[in-house]
C-alpha positions in Angstrom: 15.6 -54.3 -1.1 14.1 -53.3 -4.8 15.9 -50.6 -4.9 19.1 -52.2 -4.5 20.4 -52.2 -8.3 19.0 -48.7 -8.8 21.0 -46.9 -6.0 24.4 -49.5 -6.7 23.9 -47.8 -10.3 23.6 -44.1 -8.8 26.6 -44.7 -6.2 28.9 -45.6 -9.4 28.1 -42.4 -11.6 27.8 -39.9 -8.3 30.6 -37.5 -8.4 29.7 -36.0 -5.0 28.6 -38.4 -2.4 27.2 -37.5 1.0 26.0 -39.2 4.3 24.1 -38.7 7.1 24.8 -41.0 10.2 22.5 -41.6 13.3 22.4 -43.6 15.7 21.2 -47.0 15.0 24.6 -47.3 13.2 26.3 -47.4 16.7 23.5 -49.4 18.0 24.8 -51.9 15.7 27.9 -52.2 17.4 26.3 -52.6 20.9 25.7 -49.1 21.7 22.3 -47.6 23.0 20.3 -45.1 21.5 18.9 -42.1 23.5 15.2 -42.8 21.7 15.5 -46.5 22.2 14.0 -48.6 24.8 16.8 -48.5 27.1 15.4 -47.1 29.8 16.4 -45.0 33.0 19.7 -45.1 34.5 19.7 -44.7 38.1 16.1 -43.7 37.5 17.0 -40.5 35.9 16.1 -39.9 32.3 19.1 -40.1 30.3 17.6 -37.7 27.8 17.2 -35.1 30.5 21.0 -35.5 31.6 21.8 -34.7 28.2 21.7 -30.9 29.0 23.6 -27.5 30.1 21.0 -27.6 33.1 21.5 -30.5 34.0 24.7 -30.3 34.5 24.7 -27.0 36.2 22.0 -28.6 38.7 24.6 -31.9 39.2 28.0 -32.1 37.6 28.9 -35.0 38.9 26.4 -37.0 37.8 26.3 -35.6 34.3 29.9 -36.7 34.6 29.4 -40.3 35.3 27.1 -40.7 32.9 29.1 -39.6 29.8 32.0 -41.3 31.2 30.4 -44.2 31.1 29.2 -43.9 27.6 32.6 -42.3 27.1 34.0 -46.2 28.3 31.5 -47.9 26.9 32.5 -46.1 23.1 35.8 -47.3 23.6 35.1 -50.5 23.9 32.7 -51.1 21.3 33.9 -51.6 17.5 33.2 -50.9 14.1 30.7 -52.9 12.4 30.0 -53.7 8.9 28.3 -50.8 8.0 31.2 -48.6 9.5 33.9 -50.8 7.1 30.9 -50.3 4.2 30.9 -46.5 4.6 35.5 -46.4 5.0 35.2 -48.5 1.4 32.5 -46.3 -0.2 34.7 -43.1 0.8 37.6 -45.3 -1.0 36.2 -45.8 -4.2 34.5 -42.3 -4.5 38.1 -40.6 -3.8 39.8 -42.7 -6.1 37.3 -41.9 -9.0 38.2 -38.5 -8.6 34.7 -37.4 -6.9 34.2 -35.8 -3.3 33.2 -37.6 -0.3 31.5 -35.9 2.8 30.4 -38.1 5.9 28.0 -36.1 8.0 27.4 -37.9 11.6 25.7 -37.5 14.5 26.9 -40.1 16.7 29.7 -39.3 18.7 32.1 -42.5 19.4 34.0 -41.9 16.2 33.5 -45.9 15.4 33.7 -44.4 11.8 37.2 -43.1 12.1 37.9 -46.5 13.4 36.5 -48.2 10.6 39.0 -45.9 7.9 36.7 -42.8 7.2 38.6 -39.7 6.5 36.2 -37.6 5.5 34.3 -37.0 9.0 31.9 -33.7 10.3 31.0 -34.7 13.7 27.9 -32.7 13.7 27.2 -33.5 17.2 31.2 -33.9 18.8 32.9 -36.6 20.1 32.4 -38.6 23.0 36.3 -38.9 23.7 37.0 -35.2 23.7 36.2 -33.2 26.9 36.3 -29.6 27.8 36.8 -27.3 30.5 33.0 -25.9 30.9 34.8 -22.5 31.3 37.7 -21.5 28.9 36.1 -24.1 26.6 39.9 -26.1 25.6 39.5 -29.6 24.9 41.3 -32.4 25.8 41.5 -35.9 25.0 41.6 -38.1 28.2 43.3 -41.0 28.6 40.8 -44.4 27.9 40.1 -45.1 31.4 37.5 -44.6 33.6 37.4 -40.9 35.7 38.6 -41.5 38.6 36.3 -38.6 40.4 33.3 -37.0 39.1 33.8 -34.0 38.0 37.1 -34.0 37.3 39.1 -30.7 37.2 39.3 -28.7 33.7 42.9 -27.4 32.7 41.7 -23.8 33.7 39.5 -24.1 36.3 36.5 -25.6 35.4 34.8 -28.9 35.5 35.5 -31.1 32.2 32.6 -31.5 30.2 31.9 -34.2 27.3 32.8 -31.8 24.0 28.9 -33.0 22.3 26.4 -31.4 21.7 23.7 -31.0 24.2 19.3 -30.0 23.8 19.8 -26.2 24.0 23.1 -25.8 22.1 23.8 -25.0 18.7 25.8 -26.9 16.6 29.3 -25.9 15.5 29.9 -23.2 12.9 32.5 -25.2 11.5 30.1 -28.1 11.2 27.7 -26.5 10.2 29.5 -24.5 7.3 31.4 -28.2 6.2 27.8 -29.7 5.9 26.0 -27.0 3.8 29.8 -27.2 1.4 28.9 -30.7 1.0 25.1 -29.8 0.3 26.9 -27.5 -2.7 28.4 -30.4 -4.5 26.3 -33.4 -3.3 24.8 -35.2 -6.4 23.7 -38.7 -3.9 23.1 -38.1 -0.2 22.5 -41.1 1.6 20.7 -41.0 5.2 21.8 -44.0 7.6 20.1 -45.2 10.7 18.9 -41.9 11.8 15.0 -41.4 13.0 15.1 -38.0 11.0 13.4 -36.1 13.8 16.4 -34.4 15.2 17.1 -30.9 13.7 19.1 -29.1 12.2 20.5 -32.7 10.5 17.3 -33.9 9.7 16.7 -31.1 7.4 19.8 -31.7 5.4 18.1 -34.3 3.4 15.3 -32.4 2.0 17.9 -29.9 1.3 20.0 -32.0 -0.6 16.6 -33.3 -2.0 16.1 -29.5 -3.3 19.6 -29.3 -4.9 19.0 -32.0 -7.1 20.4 -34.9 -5.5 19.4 -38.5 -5.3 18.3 -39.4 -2.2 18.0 -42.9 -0.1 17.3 -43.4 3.0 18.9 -46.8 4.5 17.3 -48.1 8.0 15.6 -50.6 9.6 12.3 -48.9 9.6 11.2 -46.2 7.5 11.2 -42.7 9.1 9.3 -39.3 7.6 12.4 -38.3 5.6 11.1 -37.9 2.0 13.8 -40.0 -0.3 13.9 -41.3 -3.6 14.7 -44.9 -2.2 14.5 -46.6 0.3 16.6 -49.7 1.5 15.4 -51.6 4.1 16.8 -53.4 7.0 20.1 -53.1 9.5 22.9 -51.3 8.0 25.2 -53.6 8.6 23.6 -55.7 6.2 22.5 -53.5 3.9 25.6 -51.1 3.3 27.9 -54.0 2.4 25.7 -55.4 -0.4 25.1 -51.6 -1.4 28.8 -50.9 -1.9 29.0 -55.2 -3.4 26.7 -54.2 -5.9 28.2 -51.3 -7.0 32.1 -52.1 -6.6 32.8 -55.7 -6.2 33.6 -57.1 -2.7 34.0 -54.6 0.6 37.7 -55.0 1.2 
């Protein structure tokens, strides 16, 4: 981790910080990835399941599926790099800068952990919606006890994420490209940087003039001005060490 010092010493003069979330920071706390080596659940891809098609084809297996990641978010708990990210958002605040955390996982671990400042890019896990009317409601945190189960107006409840096919939220969407506007560090967190449109928010931020570091365990084709190796749980809490004093 060269690079250490130098982004601790950009973190403490940044008046605009920014980051980008993927998955291997919920893999951290026990949660699988879709591109990891998980394999097939009940022989079906889970990567094809994750579609409006799919669940057309077979709502109730769709259904099981995301209620058993839905069970399985629920039980899992913020790790360090969660807490590293709630005391980062802490210390920028309190200097008076602005704070934007821009995720794409969807079991709102980093609410958990204290962060405010949250654009689930991709939805949430633990919100559902009626695949017709489209309201959302937030289930109790216990298993379904049938698959599908019945929307408030008619339809079958769907997980409220984002799905191949679908576009992102306008509301996300415009929060992100804000944060773009005043960002002067973006950092980019366990994320394989392959999955647009998020992937292409650090080359923006990149274009605006803003530092950029990439933290994961492996290095991905993002284009950064640092890099910092290694599992974010490890990393993020020395990050915010060097540049604050000890994560509370």
């Amino acid at each position: 981790m060269d690079d250490l010092e130098a982004v601790a010493a950009a973190v403490r003069v940044a008046r605009g910080v920014v980051v980008l979330t993927g998955a291997g920071v919920s893999a951290e706390s026990g949660l699988p990835t879709f591109r990891g080596d998980g394999g097939l659940w009940r022989g079906h891809d889970p990567m094809r399941l994750a579609t409006p098609e799919a669940f057309d084809l077979d709502p109730a297996l769709v259904s099981e599926w995301y209620d058993l990641r839905r069970m399985a978010a629920e039980a899992a708990e913020p790790n360090a790099a969660h807490v590293a990210m709630a005391e980062l958002e802490r210390h920028v605040v309190a200097a008076d800068g602005r704070f934007a955390l821009l995720t794409q996982n969807v079991d709102r671990l980093h609410q958990r952990a204290g962060s405010e400042r949250v654009v689930e890019l991709h939805g949430s896990l633990l919100v559902w919606r009626d695949h017709r009317s489209g309201r959302r409601v937030t289930p109790e945190p216990t298993p379904f006890q049938t698959h599908p189960l019945p929307g408030p107006d008619g339809g079958w409840l769907r997980p409220d994420v984002v799905w191949f096919g679908e576009y992102l939220s306008e509301a996300a969407l415009a929060a992100a490209a804000s944060a773009l506007t005043w960002c002067d560090l973006f950092l980019v967190v366990g994320t394989s940087a392959v999955v647009y449109p998020a992937a292409g928010l650090v080359g923006r931020a990149a274009a605006a003039g803003a530092v950029t570091v990439e933290v994961n365990v492996a290095a991905t084709p993002a284009h950064v001005d640092h890099r910092l190796a290694g599992p974010a749980a490890v990393v993020l809490p020395r990050l915010v060490e060097a540049a604050f004093g000890n994560v509370a």
